[in-house]
C-alpha positions as semicolon CSV with decimal commas, in nm:
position;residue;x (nm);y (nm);z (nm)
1;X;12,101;13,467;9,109
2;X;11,800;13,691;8,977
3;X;11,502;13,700;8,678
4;X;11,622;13,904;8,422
5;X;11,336;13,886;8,050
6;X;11,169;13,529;8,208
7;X;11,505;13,366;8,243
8;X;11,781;13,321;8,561
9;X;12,072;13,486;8,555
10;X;12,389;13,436;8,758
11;X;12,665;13,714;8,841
12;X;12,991;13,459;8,747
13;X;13,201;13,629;8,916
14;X;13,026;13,653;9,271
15;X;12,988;13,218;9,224
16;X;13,135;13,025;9,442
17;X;12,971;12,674;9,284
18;X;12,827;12,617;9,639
19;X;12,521;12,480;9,490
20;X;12,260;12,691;9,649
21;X;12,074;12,759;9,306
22;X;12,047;12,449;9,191
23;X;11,906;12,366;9,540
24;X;11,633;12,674;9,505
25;X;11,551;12,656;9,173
26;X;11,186;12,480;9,139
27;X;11,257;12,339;8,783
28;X;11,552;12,044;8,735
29;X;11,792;12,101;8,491
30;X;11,744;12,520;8,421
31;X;12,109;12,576;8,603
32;X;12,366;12,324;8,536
33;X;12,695;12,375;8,761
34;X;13,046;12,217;8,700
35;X;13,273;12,294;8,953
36;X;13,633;12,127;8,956
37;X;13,801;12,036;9,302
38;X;14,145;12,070;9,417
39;X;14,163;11,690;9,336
40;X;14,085;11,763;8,991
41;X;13,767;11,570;9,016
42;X;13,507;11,713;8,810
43;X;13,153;11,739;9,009
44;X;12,816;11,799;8,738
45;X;12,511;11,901;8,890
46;X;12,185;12,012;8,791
47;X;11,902;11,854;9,008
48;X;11,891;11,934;9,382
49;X;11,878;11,520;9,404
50;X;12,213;11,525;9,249
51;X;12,350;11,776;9,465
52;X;12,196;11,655;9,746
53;X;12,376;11,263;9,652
54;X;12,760;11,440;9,572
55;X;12,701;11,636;9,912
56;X;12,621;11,325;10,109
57;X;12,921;11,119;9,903
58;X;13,210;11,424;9,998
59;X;13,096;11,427;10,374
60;X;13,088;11,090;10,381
61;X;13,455;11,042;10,263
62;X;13,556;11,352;10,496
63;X;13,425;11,134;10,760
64;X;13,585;10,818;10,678
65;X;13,907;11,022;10,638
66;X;13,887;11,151;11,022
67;X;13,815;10,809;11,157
68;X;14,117;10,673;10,999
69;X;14,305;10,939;11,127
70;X;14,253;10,853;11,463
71;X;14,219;10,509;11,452
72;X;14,518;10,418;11,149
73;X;14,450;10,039;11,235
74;X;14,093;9,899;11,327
75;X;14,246;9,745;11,661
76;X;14,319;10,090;11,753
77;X;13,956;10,139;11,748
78;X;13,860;9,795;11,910
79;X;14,080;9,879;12,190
């Protein structure tokens, strides 16, 4: 990411849609990402709140994921 004539620029093809602009840029909506995940969900971002939201949502369904991998059945967990 750099100024370049009053404006951002971004060097495509060092991205890696990790969100970091979005999260440093001061003004909403000047860099809009879509990134597309091995899923084939489609993620659209261009607020740090936004990012900050989808961010929270994905680790919380990592989370989940582990949990339920140790514990398949809730009595597995009681116990």
């Amino acid at each position: 990411m750099f100024w370049r004539a009053g404006e951002v620029g971004i060097t495509r093809e060092l991205c890696v849609y990790c969100g970091a602009c979005v999260l440093s840029c001061i003004l909403d909506d000047c860099i809009k990402v879509v990134r597309k995940r091995l899923t084939g969900e489609v993620e659209r971002f261009s607020k740090p709140r936004e990012f900050l939201v989808l961010q929270h949502d994905v680790n919380g369904g990592k989370r989940c994921q582990r949990v339920r991998d140790v514990f398949p059945k809730a009595e597995d967990y009681l116990e």
